[in-house]
Backbone bond lengths (Angstrom), bond angles and torsions (degrees), N, CA, C in turn:
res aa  C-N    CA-C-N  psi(-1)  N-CA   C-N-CA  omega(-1)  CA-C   N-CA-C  phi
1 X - - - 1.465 - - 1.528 109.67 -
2 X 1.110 124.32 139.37 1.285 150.80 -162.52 1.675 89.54 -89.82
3 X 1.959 107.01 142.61 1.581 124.35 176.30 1.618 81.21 -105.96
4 X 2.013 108.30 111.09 1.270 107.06 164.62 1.506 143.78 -70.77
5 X 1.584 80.89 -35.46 1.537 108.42 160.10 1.768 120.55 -53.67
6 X 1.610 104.53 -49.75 1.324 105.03 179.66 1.854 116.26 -75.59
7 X 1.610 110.50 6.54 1.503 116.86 -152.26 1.768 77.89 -103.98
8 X 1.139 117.84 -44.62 1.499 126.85 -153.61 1.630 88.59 -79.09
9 X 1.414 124.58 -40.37 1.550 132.45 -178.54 1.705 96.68 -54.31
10 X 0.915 103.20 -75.44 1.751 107.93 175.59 1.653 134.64 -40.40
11 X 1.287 102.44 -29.60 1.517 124.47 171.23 1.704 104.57 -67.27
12 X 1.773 100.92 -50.48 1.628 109.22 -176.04 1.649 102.14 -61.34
13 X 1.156 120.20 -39.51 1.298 109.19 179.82 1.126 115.48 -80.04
14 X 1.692 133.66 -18.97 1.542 102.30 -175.42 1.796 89.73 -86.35
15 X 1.325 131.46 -13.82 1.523 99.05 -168.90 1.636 93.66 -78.40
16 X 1.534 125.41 -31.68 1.222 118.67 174.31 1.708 120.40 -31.59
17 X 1.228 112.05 -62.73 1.308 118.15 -175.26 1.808 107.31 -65.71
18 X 1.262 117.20 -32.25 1.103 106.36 -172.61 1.773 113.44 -67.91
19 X 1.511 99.56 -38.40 1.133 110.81 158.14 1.394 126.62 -27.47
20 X 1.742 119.74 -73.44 1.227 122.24 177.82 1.496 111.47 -68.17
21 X 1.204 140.29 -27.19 1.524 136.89 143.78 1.428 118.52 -32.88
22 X 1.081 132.55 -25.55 1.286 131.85 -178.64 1.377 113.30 -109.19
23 X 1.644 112.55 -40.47 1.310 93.13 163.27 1.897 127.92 -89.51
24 X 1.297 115.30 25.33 1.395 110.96 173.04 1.475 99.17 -106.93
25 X 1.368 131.06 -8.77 1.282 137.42 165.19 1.752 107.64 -46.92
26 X 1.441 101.58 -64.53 1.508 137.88 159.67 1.587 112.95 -19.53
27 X 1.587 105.60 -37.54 1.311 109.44 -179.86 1.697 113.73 -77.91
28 X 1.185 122.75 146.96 1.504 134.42 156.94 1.034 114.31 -45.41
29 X 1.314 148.56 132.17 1.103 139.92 -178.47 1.519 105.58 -125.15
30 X 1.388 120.34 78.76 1.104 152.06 148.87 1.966 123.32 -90.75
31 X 0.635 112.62 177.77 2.176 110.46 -170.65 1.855 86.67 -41.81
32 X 1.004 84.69 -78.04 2.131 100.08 -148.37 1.703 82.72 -71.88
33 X 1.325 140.44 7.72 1.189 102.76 174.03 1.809 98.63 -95.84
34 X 1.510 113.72 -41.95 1.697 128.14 -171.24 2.396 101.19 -52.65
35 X 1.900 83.99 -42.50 1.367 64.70 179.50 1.600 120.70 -77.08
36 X 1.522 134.78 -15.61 1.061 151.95 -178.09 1.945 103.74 -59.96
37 X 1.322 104.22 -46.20 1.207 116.22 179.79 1.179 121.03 -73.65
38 X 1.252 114.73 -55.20 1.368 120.58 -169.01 1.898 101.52 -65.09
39 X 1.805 123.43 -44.60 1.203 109.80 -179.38 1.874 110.69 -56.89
40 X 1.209 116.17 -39.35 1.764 126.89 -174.78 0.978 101.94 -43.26
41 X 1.884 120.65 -48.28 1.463 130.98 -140.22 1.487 91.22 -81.90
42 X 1.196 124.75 -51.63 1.588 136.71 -162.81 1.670 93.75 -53.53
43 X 1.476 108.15 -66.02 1.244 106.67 -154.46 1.551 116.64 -82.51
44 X 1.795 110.67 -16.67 0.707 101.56 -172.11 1.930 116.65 -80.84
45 X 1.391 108.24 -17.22 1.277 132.26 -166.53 1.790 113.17 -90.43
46 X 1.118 109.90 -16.04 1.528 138.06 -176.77 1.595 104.36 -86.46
47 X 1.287 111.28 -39.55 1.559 100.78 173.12 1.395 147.23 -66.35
48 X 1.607 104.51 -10.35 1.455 106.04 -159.83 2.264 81.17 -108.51
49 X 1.710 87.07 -25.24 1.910 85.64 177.32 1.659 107.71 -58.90
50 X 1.151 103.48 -58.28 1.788 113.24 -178.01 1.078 116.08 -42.49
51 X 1.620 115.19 -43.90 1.817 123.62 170.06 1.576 100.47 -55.61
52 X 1.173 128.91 -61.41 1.465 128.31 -152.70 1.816 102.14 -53.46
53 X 1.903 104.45 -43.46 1.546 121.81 159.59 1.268 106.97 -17.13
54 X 1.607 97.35 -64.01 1.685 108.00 -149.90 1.699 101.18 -64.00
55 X 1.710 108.28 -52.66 1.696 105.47 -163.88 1.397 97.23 -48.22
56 X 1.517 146.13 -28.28 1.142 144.03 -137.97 1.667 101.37 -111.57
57 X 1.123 102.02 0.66 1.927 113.43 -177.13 1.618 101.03 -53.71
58 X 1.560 108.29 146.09 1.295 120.52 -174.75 1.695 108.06 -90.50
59 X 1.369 114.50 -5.36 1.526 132.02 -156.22 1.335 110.88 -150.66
60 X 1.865 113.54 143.06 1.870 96.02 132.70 1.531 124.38 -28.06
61 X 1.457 93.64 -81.11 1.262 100.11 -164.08 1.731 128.52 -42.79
62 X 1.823 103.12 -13.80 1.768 96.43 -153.98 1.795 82.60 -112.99
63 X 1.437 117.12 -14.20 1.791 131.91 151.49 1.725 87.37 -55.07
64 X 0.861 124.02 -106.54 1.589 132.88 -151.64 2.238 103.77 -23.27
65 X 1.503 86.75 -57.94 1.992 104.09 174.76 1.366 105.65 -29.68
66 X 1.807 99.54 -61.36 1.311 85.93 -174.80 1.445 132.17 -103.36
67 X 1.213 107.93 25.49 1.249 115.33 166.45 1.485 129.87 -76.88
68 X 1.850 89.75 -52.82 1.479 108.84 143.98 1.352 129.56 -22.05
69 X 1.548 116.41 -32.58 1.565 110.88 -166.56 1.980 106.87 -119.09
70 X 1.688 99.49 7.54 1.435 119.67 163.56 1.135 108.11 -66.17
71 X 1.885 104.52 -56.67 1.240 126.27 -174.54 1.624 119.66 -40.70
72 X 1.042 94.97 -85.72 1.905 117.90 159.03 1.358 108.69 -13.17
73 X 1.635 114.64 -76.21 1.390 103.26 -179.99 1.237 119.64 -65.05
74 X 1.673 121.79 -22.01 1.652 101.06 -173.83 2.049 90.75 -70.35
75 X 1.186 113.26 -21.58 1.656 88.44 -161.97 1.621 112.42 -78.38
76 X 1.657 108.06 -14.18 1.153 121.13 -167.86 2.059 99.08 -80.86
77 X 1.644 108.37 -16.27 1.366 96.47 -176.73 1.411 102.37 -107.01
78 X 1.472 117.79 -3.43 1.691 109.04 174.40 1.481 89.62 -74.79
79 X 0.915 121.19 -52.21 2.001 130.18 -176.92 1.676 105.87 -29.44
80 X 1.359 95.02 -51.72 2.160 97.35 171.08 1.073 97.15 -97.47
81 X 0.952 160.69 65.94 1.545 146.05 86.58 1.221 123.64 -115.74
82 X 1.390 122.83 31.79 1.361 117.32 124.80 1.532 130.21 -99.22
83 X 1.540 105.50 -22.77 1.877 103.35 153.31 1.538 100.89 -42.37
84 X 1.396 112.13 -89.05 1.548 101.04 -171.15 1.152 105.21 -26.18
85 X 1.162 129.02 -86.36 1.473 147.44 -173.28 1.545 103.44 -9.59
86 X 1.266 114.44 -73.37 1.677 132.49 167.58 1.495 128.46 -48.79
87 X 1.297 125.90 -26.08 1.469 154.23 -154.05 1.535 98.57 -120.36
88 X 1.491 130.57 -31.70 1.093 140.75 172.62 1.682 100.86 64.93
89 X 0.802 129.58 56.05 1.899 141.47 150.65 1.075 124.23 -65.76
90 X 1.680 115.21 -32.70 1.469 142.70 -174.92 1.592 126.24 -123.34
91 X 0.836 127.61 114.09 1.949 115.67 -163.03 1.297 77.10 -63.15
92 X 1.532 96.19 158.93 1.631 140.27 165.33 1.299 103.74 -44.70
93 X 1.561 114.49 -49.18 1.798 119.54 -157.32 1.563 95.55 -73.38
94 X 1.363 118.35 -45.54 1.586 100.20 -176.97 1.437 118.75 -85.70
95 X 1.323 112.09 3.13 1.909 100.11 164.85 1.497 104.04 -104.14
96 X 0.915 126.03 -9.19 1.612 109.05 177.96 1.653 116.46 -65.12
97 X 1.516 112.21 -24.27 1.346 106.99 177.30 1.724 111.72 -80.68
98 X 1.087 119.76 -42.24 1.689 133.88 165.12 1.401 119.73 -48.59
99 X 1.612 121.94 -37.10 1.113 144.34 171.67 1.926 112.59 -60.73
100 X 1.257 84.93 -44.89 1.432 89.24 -179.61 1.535 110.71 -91.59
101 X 1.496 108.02 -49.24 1.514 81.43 165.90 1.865 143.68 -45.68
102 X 1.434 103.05 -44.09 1.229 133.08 155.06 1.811 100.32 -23.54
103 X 1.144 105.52 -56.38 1.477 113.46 -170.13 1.549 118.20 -82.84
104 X 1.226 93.57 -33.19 1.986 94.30 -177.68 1.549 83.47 -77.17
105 X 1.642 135.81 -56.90 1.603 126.09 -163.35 1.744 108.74 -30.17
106 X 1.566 97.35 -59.05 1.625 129.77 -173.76 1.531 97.22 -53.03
107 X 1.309 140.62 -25.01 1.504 127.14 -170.57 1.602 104.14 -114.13
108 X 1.194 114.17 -23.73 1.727 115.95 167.85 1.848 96.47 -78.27
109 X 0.966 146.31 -70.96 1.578 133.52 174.47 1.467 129.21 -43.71
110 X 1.038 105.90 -17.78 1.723 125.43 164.36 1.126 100.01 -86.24
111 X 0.948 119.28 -39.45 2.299 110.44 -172.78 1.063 99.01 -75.33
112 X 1.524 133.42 -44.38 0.704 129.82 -164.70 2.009 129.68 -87.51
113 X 1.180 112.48 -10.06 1.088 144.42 128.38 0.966 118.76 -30.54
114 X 1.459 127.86 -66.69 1.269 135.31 -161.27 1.408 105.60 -88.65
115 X 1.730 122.32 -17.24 1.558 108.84 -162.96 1.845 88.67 -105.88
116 X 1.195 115.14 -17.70 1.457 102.90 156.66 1.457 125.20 -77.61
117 X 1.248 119.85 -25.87 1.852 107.58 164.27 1.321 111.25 -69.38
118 X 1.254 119.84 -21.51 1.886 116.78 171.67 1.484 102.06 -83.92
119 X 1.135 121.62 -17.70 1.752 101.94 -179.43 1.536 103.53 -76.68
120 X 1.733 100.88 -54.03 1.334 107.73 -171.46 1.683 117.79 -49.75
121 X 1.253 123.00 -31.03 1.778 143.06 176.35 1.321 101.67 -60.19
122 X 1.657 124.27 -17.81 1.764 105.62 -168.66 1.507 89.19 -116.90
């Protein structure tokens, strides 16, 4: 039987990443734009892989590890898109939707984090 919840989590991340694939395309690729991109691309594209990690965890504990490192990168790609964001490379109108996704991803992997250290505690 299929985790639907975790199927629909995985879906959000591949359009997520495809997302930031399309918009680092978007970027100039001049010095500060290739390096702007290339850090987004890593981290931003690494998150929905690291999740797939996680469903496949042998443990709580090695579930929690790598969730932890979902975490990280989503905060490390809200971090480049608010440079852009701030630096203005990118209009406002197309990061506010990425921005927020970025942010709902970041609060479902934290809950979820957190509702496995309370399972694992009882």
């Amino acid at each position: 039987m299929k985790n639907l919840k975790g199927d629909d989590i995985s879906k959000r991340f591949i359009e997520f990443a495809s997302r930031i694939i399309l918009m680092t395309k978007a970027i100039e690729k001049d010095y500060i734009g290739k390096h702007i991109s290339l850090q987004i691309l890593r981290s931003g594209t690494s998150c929905g892989a690291n999740y797939e990690e996680a469903r496949g965890a042998e443990s709580d504990a090695d579930f929690i590890h790598k969730l932890k490192i979902v975490l990280k990168e989503l905060r490390e790609t809200l971090f480049w898109l608010h440079v852009i964001h701030t630096s203005e490379i990118i209009s406002t109108e197309r990061l506010q939707s990425i921005i927020g996704e970025t942010e709902e991803l970041s609060n479902i992997i934290a809950q979820s984090i957190i509702t496995t250290q309370e399972r694992k505690r009882k």
